[in-house]
matplotlib code that plots the C-alpha trace (Angstrom):
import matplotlib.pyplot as plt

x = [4.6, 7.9, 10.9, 13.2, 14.0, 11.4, 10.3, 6.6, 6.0, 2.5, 3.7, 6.3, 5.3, 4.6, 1.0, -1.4, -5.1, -7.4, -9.7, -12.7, -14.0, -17.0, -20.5, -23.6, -25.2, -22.7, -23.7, -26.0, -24.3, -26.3, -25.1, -25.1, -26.6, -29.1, -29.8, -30.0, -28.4, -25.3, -23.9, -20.3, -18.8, -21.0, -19.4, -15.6, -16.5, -17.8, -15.6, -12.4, -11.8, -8.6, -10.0, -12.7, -13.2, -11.0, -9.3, -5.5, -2.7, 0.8, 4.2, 8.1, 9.4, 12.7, 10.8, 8.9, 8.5, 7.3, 10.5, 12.0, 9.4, 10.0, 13.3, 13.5, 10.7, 13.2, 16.6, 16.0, 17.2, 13.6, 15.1, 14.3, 10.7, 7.2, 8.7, 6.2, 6.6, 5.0, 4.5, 4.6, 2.5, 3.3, 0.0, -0.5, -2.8, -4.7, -2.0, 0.1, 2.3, 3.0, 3.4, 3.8, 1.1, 2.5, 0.5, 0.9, 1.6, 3.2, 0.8, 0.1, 4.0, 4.8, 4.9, 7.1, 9.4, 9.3, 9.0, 8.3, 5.8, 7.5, 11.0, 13.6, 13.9, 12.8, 14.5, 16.6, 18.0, 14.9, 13.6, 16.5, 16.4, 12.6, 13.0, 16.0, 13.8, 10.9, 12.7, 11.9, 14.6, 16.6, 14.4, 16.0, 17.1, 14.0, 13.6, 14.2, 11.0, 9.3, 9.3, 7.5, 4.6, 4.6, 1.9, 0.3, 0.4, -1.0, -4.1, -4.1, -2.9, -4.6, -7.5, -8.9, -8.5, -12.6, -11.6, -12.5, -9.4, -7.7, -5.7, -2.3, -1.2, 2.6, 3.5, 6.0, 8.5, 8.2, 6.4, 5.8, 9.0, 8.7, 8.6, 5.1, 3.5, 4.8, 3.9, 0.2, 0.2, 1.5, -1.6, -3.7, -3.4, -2.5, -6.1, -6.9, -10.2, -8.9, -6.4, -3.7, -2.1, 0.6, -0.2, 2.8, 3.5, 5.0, 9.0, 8.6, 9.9, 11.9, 9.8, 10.1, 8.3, 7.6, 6.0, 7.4, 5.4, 6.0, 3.5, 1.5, -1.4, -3.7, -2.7, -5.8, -6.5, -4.1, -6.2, -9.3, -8.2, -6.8, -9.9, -12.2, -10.8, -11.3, -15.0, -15.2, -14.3, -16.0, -18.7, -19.6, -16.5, -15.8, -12.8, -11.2, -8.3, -5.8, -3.3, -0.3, 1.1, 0.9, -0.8, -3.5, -3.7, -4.3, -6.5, -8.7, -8.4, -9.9, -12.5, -13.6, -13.7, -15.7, -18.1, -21.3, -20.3, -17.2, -17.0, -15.0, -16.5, -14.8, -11.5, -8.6, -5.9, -3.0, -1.0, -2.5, -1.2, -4.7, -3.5, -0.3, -0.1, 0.1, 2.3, 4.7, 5.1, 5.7, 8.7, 10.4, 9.6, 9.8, 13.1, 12.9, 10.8, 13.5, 16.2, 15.9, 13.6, 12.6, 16.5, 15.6, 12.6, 13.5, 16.3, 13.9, 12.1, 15.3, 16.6, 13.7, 13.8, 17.6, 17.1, 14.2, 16.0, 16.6, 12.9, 12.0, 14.8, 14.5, 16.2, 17.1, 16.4, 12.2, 9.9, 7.0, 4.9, 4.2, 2.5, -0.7, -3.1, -1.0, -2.9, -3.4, -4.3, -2.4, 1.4, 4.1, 7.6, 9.7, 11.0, 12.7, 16.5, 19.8, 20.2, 17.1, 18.7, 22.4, 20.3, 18.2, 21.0, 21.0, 17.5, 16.7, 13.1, 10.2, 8.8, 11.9, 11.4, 7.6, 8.3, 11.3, 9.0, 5.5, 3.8, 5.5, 4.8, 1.3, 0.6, 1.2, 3.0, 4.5, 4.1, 1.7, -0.5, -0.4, -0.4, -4.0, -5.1, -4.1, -4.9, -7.0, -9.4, -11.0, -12.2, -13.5, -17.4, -17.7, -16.5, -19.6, -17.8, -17.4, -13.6, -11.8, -9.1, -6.0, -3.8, -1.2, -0.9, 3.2, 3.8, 6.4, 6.2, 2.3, 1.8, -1.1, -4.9, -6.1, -9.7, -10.1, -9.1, -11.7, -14.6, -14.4, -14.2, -17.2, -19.0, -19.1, -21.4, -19.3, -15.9, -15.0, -11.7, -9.7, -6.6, -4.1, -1.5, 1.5, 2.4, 4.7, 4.5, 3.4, 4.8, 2.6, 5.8, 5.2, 7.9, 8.0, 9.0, 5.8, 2.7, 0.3, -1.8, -1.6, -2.9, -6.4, -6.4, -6.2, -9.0, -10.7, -11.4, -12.0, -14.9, -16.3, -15.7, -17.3, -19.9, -21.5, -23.6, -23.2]
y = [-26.7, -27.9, -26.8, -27.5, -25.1, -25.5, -22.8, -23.6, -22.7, -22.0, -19.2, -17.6, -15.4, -11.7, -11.7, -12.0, -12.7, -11.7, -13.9, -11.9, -13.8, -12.4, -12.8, -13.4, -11.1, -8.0, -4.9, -2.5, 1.2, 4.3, 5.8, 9.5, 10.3, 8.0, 7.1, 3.3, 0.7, -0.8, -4.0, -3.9, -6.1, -5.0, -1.4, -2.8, -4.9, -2.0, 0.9, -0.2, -2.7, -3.8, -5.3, -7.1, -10.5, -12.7, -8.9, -9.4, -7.5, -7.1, -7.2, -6.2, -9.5, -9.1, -9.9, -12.5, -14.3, -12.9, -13.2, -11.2, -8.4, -7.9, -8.3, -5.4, -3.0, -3.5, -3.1, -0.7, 2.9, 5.0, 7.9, 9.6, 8.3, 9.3, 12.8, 13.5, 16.8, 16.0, 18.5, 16.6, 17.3, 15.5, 14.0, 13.8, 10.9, 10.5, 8.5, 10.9, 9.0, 10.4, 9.9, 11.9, 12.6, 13.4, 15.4, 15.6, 18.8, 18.6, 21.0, 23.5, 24.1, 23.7, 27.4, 28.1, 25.4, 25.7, 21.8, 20.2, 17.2, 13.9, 14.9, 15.7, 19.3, 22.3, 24.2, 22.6, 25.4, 27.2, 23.8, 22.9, 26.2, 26.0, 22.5, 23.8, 26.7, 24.1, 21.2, 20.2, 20.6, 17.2, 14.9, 12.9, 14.0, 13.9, 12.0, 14.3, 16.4, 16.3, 18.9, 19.7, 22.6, 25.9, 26.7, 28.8, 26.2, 23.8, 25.6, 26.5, 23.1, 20.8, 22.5, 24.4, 22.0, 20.0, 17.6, 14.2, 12.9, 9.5, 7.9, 5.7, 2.7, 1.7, -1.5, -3.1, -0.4, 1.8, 4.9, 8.0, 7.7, 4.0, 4.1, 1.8, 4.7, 7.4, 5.9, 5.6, 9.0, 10.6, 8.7, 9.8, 13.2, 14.0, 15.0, 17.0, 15.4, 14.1, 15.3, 12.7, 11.7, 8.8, 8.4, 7.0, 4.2, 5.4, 5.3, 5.1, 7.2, 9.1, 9.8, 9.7, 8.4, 10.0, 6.6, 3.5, 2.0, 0.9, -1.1, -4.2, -5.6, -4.5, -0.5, 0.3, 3.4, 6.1, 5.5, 5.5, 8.7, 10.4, 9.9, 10.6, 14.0, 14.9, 13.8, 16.0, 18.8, 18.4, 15.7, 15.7, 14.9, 11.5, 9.8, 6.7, 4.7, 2.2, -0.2, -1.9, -5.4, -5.0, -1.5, -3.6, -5.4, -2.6, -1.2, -4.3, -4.9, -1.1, -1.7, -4.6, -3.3, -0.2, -2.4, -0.3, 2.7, 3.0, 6.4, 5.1, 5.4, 2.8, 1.1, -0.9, -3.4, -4.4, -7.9, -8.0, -11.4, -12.0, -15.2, -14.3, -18.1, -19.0, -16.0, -16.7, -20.6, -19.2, -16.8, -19.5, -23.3, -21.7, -21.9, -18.8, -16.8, -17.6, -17.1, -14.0, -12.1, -12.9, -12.1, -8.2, -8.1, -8.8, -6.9, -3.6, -4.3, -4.4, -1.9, 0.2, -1.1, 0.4, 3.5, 4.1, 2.4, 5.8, 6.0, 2.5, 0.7, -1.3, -2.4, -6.0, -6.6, -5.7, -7.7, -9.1, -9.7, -5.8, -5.5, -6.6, -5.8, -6.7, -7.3, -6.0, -2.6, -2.9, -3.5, -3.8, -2.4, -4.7, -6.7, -3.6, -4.4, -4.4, -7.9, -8.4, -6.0, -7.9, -11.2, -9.6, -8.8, -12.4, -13.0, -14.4, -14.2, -12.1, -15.0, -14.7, -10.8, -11.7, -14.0, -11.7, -9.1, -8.4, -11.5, -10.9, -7.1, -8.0, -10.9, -13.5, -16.7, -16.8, -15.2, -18.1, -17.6, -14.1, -14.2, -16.6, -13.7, -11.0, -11.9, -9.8, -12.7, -12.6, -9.0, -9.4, -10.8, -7.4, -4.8, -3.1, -0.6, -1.1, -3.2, -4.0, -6.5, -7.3, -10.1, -12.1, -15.6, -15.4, -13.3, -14.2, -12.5, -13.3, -16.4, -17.7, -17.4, -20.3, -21.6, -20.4, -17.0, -17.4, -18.6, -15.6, -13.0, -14.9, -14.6, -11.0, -8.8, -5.9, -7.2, -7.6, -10.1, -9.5, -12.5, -11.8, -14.5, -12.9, -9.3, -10.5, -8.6, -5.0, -4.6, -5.4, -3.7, -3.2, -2.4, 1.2, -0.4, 1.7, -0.2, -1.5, -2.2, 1.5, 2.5, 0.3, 1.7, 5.4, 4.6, 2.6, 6.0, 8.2, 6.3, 5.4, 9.2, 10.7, 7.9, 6.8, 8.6, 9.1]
z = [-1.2, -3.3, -2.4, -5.2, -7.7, -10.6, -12.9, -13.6, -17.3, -17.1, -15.7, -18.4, -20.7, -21.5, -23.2, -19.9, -19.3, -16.6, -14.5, -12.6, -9.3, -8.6, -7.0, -8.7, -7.1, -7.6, -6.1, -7.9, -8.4, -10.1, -13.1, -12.8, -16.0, -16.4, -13.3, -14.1, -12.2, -13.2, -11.3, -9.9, -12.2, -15.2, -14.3, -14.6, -17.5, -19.5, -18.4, -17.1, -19.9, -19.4, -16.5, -17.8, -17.8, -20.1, -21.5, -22.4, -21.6, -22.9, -20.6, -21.1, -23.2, -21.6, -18.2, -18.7, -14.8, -12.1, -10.7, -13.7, -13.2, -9.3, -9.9, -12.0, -9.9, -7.2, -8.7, -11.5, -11.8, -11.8, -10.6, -14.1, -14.3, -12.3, -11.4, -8.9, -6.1, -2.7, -0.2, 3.5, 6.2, 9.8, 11.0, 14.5, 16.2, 19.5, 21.4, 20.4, 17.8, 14.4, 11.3, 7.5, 4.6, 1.3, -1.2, -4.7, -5.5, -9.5, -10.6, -8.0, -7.9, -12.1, -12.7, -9.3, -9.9, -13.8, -13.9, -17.2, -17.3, -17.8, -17.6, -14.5, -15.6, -12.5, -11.0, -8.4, -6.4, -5.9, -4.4, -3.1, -1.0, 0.0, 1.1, 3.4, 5.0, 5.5, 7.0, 10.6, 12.8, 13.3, 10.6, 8.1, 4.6, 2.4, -0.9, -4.0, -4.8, -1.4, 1.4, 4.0, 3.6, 5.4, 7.8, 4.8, 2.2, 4.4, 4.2, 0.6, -0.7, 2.0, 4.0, 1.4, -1.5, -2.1, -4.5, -3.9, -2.1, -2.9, -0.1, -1.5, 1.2, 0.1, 0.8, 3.7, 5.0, 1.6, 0.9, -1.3, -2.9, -4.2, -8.5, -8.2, -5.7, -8.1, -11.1, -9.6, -7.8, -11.4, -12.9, -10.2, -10.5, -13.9, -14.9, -11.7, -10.9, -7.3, -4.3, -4.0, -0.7, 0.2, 3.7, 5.2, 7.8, 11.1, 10.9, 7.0, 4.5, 6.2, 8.9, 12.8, 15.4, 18.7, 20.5, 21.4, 18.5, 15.1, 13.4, 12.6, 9.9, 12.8, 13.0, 11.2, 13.6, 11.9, 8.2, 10.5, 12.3, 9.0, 6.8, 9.6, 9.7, 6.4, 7.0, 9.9, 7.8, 4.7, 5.3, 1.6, 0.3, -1.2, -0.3, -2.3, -0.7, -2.8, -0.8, -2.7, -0.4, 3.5, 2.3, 0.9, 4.0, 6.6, 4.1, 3.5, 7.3, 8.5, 5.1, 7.1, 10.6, 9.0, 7.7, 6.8, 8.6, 6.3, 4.8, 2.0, -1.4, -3.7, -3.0, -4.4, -3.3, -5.5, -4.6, -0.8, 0.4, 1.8, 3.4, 5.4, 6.8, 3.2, 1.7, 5.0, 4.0, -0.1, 1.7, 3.6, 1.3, -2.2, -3.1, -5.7, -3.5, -0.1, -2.1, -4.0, -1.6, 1.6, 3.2, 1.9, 2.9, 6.5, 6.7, 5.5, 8.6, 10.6, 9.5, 10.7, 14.0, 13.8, 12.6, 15.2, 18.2, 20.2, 20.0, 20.7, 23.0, 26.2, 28.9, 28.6, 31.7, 30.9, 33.0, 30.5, 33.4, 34.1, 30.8, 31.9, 28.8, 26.0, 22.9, 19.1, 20.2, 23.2, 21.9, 24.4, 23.6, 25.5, 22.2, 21.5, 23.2, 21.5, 21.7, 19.7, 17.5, 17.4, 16.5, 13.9, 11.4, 10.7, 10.0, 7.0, 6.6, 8.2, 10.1, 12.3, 12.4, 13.3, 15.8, 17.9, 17.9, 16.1, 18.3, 21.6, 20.9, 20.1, 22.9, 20.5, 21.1, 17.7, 14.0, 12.7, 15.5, 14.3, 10.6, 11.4, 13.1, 11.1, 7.7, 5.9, 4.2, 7.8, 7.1, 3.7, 4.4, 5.8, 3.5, 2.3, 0.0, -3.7, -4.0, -6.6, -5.9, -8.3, -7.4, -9.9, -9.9, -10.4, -7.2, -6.0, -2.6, -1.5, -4.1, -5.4, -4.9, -2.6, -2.8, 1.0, -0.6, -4.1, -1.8, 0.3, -2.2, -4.2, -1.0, -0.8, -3.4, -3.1, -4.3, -7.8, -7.7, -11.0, -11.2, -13.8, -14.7, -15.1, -13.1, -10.1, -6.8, -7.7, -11.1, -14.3, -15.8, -19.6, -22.9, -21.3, -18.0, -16.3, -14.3, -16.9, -13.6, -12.7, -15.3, -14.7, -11.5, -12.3, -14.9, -12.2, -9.8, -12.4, -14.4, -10.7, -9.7, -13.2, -14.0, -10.6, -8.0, -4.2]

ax = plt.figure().add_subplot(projection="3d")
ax.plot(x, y, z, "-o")
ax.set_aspect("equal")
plt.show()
């Protein structure tokens, strides 16, 4: 991979295409009302049309790289934008770890908040003082619009609510309060057709944990154990997942493990890096991509570590050898000391982070032993759920689509592999500076939801 500083032309530009991947034997779906079948692709090339193949799409002409675009998503002031209310539940899992759902709850709370669609008027001291009576006793400060449900609106918001639910998966160390989730969660919800939850990593948005455990590409279980409740409950219910970046990648990973027992019934990934051998060597040879990102992106993850250390810290002094059955499932916590912590403010990429303490935590004997073993392309031949897959070909963050990565997705019926040109990592950001690739996606689950059958 070249290492100098080259801007590849091919790769400027606002006015995008799409390139669909797909197998020639796409899955057959049944169209509610007519009760013909429809194949996979023939389904996305006929009602989510900007999706199509060869369809065209315009961005923001002032951002006209990749580079530009995730510049901007991760810069930008959208404090103003995607004014979504989420009420928070805290989730608790069989090991007893934790972690917080987020419900979007703009319309159930418009009238008692007097909030006004698409702007940043409610009223503020009326939430402001609920959000104060509801917060859990030494937690972190919330993000604006989000507290934590009573006992009571639990049940009327969460446990009585039969709408087909739809499942967000934020990317690395983010969560319900990132501009891309809200500007999807705002889509998702605006027409009332689905119940729309953020479920958020353990120790992310502003969350605590109560285990010595964090997280890796392999914690598939809390998805597993969060959806499977909802089935427990209301077996009928249909349930649609979306995962943005490492979201994408514990999302495509559990897909995989589910196989044809997944009770999943359509899915979505936006900019997975599917190959994380390949996505680590783009964050630490490409000089644009080591440069401009992969230093913040590390320190995100250390600065989780910090911010959880009362929770997660060692003794120095830990003998490895009394953690007999470490493995994936099995993490150990003895990378969590404070001179891991000392030497981790100066890390400049996440291979380092990986390699002081995701493999060792995991048994691994480094991150590219991990990363091979991780990477979510190993799960795809056996996702047996309809998934649609979006990835751009000027991410900077996860880079391009290999062949390894074009053959596998071919290989599998179910998958429908849409490769856009121009979007960088997770921002298809258009002249209004919102998600043109949101926007697919919202139409994506509700044609699916309307049009197909169980």
């Amino acid at each position: 991979m070249n290492s100098f500083p080259l801007l590849n032309p091919l790769h400027w530009g606002y006015n995008g295409t799409v390139t669909q991947h797909v197998s020639p034997t796409s899955v057959k779906l049944t169209l509610k009302e007519t009760k013909t079948a429809i194949t996979f692709n023939q389904f996305i090339n006929e009602y989510v049309t900007g999706l199509r193949n060869g369809a065209s799409f315009q961005l923001n002409p002032k951002l006209f790289t990749g580079i530009l675009q995730t510049l901007y998503l991760s810069s930008a002031d959208f404090s103003k934008t995607f004014q979504v209310f989420y009420g928070r539940e805290v989730v608790t899992y069989s090991d007893k770890g934790i972690s917080t759902a987020d419900y979007v709850l703009t319309k159930e709370w418009s009238e008692k908040y007097a909030i006004k669609p698409f702007t940043s008027s409610y009223n503020k001291d009326l939430f402001s003082q609920d959000e104060k009576e509801t917060h859990l006793e030494n937690w972190p400060r919330l993000q604006p619009r989000t507290r934590y449900l009573t006992e009571e609106e639990k049940i009327k918001y969460i446990e009585n609510d039969t709408r087909p639910l739809i499942v967000i998966m934020h990317g690395l160390c983010g969560g319900s309060h990132e501009p891309i989730i809200r500007s999807l969660a705002e889509k998702l919800s605006a027409s009332g057709v689905f119940q729309v939850v953020v479920l958020n990593t353990r120790g992310c948005a502003r969350s605590k944990i109560s285990t010595q455990k964090l997280f890796s590409g392999f914690s598939t279980g809390d998805l597993r154990e969060f959806i499977n409740a909802k089935i427990a409950k209301n077996p009928d219910r249909r349930i649609y997942c979306v995962g943005f970046s490492f979201g994408a990648t514990l999302l495509a990973n559990y897909l995989g493990e589910e196989g044809e027992k997944c009770p999943v019934k359509a899915a979505c990934t936006l900019c997975n890096p599917w190959d994380m051998v390949h996505a680590a060597e783009k964050m630490t040879q490409d000089f644009w991509s080591k440069t401009l990102f992969s230093k913040a992106i590390a320190q995100f993850l250390v600065r989780l570590v910090k911010v959880n250390m009362k929770e997660l810290e060692q003794p120095e002094d830990v003998n490895n050898e009394v953690f007999t059955q470490i493995s994936k499932h099995n993490p150990s916590t003895h990378v969590f000391t404070k001179s891991n912590l000392s030497k981790a403010k100066n890390f400049k990429n996440t291979m380092e982070f990986d390699n002081t303490y995701t493999a060792p935590c995991l048994g691994y004997e480094s991150a590219l032993s991990y990363y091979a073993d991780v990477t979510s392309i190993l799960r795809v031949p056996q996702i047996a759920v309809p998934f649609l897959v979006i990835n751009s070909e000027d991410d900077p963050v996860v880079g391009t689509s290999t062949p390894r990565i074009i053959k596998t997705m071919v290989s599998n019926k179910n998958v429908v592999f849409c490769s856009t040109d121009l979007g960088g990592h997770l921002c298809y950001l258009d002249k209004n500076y919102d998600s043109w690739c949101n926007v697919q996606i919202a139409n994506y689950f509700e044609k699916f939801e309307t049009l197909i059958e169980n």
